[in-house]
N, C-alpha and C positions, 0 to 999 in steps of 0.2 A: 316336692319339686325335684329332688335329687333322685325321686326314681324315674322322675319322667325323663329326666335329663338322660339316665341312663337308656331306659328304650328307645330314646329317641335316635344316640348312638348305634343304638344296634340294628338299626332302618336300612336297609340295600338304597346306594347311590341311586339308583333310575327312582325308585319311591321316593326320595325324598326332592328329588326333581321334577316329579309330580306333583305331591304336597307342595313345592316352592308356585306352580304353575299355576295351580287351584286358588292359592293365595295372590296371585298377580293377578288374575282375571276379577277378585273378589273386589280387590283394591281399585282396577281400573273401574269398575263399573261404581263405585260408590262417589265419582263425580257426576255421575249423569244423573238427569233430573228425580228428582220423590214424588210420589205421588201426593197430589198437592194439599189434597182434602185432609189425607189424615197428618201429613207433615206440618199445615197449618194449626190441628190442634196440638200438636208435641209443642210447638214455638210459644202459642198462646196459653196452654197447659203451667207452660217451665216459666214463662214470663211471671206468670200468675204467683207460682209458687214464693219464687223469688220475693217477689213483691208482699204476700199476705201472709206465707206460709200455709200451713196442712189445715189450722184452726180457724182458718174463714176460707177454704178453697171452694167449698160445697157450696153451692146458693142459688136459689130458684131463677134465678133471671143470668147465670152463668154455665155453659152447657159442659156438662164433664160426664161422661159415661161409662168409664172404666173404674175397677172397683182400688179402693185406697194402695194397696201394696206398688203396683205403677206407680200411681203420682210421688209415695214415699222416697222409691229408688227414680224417678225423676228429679223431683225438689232435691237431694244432694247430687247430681250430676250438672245440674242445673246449675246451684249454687258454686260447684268446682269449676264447672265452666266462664260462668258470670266473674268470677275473683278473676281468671286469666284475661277473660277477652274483654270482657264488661257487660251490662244486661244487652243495653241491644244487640251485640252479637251473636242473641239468643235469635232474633230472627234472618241469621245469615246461611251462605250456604256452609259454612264453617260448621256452625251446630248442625247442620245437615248432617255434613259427613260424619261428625261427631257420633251421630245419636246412631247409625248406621256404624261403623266401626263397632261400638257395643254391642249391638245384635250379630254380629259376626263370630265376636268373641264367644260370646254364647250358642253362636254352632260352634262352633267350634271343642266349646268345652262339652258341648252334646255327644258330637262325635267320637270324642275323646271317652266317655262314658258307655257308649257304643262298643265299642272297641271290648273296655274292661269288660261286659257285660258277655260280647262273644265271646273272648280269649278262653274265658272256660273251656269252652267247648272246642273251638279252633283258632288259632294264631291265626292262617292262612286266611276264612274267614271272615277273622276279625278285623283281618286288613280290609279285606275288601266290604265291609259293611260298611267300615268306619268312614272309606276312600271316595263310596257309591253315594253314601249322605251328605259329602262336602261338597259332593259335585255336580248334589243335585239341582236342575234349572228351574224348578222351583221354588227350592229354599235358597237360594242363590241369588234370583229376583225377587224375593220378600224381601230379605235381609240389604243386599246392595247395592237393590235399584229402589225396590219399592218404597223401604223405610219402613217398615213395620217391626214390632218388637216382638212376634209369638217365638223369637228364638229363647226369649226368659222364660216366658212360663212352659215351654216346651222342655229347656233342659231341667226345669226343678221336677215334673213329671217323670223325666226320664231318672233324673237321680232318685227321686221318690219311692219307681218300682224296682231299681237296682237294691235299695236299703231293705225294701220291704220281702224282695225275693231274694237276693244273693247272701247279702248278709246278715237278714235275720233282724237287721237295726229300727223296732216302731218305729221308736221315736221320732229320729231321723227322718222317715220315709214319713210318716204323718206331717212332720212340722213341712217340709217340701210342699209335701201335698197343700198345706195351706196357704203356700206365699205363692204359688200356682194359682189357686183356685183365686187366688186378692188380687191377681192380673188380670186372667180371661181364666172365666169359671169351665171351661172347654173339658177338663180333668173330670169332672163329676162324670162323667161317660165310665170312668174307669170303675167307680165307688163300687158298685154292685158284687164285682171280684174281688174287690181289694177287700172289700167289708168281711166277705165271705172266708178270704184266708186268713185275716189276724183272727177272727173268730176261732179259726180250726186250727191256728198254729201256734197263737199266743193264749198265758194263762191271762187270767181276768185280771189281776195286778197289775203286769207290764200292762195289758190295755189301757186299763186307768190311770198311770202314770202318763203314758203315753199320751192319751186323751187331757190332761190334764196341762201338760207341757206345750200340747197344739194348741189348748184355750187361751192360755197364758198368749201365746205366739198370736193369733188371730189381734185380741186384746190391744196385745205392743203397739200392733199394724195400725188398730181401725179407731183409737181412742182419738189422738191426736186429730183425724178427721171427724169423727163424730163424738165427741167429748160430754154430749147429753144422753147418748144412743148408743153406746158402742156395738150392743147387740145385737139390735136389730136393724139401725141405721144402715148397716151393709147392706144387708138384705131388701129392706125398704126401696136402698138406690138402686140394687139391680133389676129386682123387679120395675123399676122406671125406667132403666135403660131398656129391658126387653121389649120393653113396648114403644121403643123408639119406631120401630124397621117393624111394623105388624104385617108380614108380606109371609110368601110360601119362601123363595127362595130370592133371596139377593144376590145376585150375579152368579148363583153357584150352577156347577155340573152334577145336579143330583136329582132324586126322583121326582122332586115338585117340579123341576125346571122342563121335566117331561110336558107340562102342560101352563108352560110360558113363567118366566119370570116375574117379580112383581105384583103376585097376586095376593090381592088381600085375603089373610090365613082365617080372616072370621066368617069368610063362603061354607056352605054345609053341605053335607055329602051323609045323606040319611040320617038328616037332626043331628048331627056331630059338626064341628067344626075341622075347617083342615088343622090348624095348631094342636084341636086334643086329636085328631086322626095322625098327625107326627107323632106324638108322645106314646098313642095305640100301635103303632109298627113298631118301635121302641124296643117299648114295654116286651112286644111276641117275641122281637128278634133275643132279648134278654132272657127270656123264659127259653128260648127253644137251646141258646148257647148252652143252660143251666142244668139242662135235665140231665143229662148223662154223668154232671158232677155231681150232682143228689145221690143217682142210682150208685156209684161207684164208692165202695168202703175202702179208700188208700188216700196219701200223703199229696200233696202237690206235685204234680208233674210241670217243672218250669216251662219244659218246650210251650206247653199246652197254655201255659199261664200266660207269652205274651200273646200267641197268637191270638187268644180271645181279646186281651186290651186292645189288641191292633180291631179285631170284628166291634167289639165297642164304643170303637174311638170310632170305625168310618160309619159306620151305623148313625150313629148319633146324626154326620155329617149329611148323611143321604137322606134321613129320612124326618125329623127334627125340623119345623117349619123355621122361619128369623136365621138361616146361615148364611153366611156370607164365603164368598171364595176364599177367602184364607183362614178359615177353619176347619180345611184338610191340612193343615200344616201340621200337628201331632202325630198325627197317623203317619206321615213318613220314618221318625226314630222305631214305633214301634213296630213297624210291618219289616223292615230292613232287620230291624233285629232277629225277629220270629223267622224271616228268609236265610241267614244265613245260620241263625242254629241249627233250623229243620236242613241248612244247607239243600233248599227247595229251589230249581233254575223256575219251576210255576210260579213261586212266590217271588223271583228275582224281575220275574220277565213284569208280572203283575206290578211291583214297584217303581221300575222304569217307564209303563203304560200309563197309573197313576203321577208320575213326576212329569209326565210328556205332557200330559192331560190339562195336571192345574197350572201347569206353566202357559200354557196357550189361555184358561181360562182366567190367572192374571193379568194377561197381557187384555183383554178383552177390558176389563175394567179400567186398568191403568191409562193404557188410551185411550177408551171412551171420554172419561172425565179430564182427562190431560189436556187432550186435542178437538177431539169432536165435540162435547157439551156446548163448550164457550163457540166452537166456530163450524156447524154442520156440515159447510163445503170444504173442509181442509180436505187434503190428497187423504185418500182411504190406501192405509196398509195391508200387503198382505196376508200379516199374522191376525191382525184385527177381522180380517175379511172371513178369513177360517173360521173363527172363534163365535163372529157372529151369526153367520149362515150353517154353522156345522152342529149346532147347538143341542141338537135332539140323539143325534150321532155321540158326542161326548156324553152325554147323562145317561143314555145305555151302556156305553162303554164301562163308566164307573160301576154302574148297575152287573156289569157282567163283571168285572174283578173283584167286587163283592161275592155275586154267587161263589166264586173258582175258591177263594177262603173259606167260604163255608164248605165248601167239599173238603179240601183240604184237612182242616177242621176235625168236622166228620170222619173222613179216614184215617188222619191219626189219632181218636179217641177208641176204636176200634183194634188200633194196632197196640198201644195202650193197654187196653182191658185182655188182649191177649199174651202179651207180656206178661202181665201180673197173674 
């Protein structure tokens, strides 16, 4: 705390006049309305918790879809909140702001992670990486309008890959990686590289202490919820949850939505399904990342190591049927990252287009189901009007910031191999 105290000091007057500003508008916006859907299950979720606790939360005829690590750091927020205000106040706009406030703090400490993560390489930056991700109107309307929580399992990802690449710490970065994955499993996008450098960088000891310390942790998590099952029970529920949404893309800006939102993923497309034809783009796009790391006999090149998380993570997003719009929300830490150490204005402009992008395709979801569901003839806005009618225009868009990273990509694994 005493060091941050200390940087914080040494922040130039207009920056931290900025930072004060970013923080006013964060604040302002977390009175205006949540989105109602998913802010109805946080209320009824924590009600619940309060009420039975973690060992009767799960139950066939009670709908909960996220995996235990949520509802755990729920159920005590819940319960600290409930002691102050009382349980009903669990369905006030009070807990509103409440639950909101916390996904703030958690950009925030992402940001702040950000920062460490650049400072390596440049203070300068670091600033501006750190400056670019609080201010972005995306993560800005998740967090302060929307109500959504991917700022938790977003910063344990982020601190996960700092552990895992900066400082060398498994442990650390594994056990992350599991209270990540007990939120929103979004992270497993990452595994493929992650797997691939403890392999190459840790002895088989540290792995297995490592490994042994994330079971313990997983365990902690998911006994309490599933107390006859701990094992598989997880797994059990999310495989149910995925089959909630059996659709190509839910409201997203990505390459299913190229050929209409909504579409049932069990259509075939030469005896294959679209769901395993998501997982087959995937799979390519991971093999094609991959080849150049096989071919090359040298150590980890960091640059290189987020840029691929960031291809991984929007990969997954683009082309991976059951997404939903706010499952580009990771990919913002890691792409800003990889933009300002490559210190890339491609990769910068690309971030801004992306943040421009799912912030109009938030807003598309938010008021559809806000305003329009319940009342068809309400006044049509013209952020809504965009979003709706422009829709094939965004999913290429995405689709072309995508390609620009792999080139990217590409030409620094090149510049790389001639280096070494």
């Amino acid at each position: 705390m005493e060091k941050i105290l200390r940087e914080y000091k040494k922040i130039p007057s207009l920056l931290k006049l900025y930072l004060i500003l970013i923080l006013l508008i964060r604040i302002f916006l977390l009175t205006q309305p949540s989105f109602k859907i998913d802010m109805n299950d946080w209320q009824a979720w924590a009600a619940r918790l309060v009420d039975v606790g973690p060992l009767k939360f799960y139950t066939s005829n009670f709908f909960a879809d996220y995996l235990p690590f949520y509802y755990l750091f729920l159920w005590v927020i819940a319960e600290i909140f409930s002691f102050i205000f009382g349980k009903a106040a669990i369905f006030s706009t009070t807990f509103e702001i409440y639950i909101k406030i916390i996904s703030n703090i958690f950009d925030i400490l992402t940001a702040y992670t950000i920062f460490v993560i650049i400072n390596k390489h440049s203070k300068k930056w670091a600033t501006i990486g750190s400056l670019l991700y609080l201010i972005n109107p995306s993560i800005i309307f998740n967090s302060s309008v929307w109500g959504q929580i991917d700022a938790i399992p977003t910063f344990l990802l982020t601190f996960s890959l700092y552990q895992l690449e900066e400082k060398k710490n498994i442990v650390r970065s594994l056990s992350a990686s599991v209270l990540s994955f007990l939120i929103k499993p979004l992270n497993i996008a990452l595994f493929p590289l992650m797997l691939f450098r403890i392999i190459k960088n840790f002895s088989a000891q540290k792995i297995l202490k490592a490994s042994g310390i994330s079971l313990l942790m997983f365990f902690i998590v998911t006994i309490p919820f599933f107390p006859n099952n701990p094992i598989f029970g997880p797994f059990e529920h999310l495989l149910k949850s995925l089959n909630v949404y059996p659709y190509t893309s839910i409201n997203a800006y990505n390459f299913w939505a190229l050929f209409g939102w909504w579409k049932q993923d069990s259509l075939q497309v030469f005896n294959l399904s679209y769901h395993l034809w998501g997982y087959i783009l995937f799979f390519l796009i991971v093999l094609t990342i991959f080849i150049p790391l096989f071919r090359k006999k040298s150590k980890s090149f960091i640059k290189l190591d987020y840029l691929i998380y960031t291809i991984l993570s929007f990969a997954f997003f683009l082309f991976l049927t059951r997404i939903h719009e706010r499952h580009l929300f990771p990919v913002f830490a890691l792409l800003i990252i990889s933009a300002c150490i490559f210190k890339s204005r491609v990769l910068i402009a690309s971030y801004i287009t992306l943040a421009i992008v799912n912030f109009i395709n938030l807003f598309y979801s938010y008021y559809y189901h806000n305003v329009i569901y319940n009342n068809p003839m309400a006044p049509k806005n013209i952020l809504f009007d965009i979003s709706s009618n422009y829709q094939l225009i965004f999913s290429v868009l995405s689709l072309i910031v995508f390609s620009i990273m792999l080139v990217v990509y590409f030409k620094n694994q090149r510049l790389f191999i001639k280096k070494k």
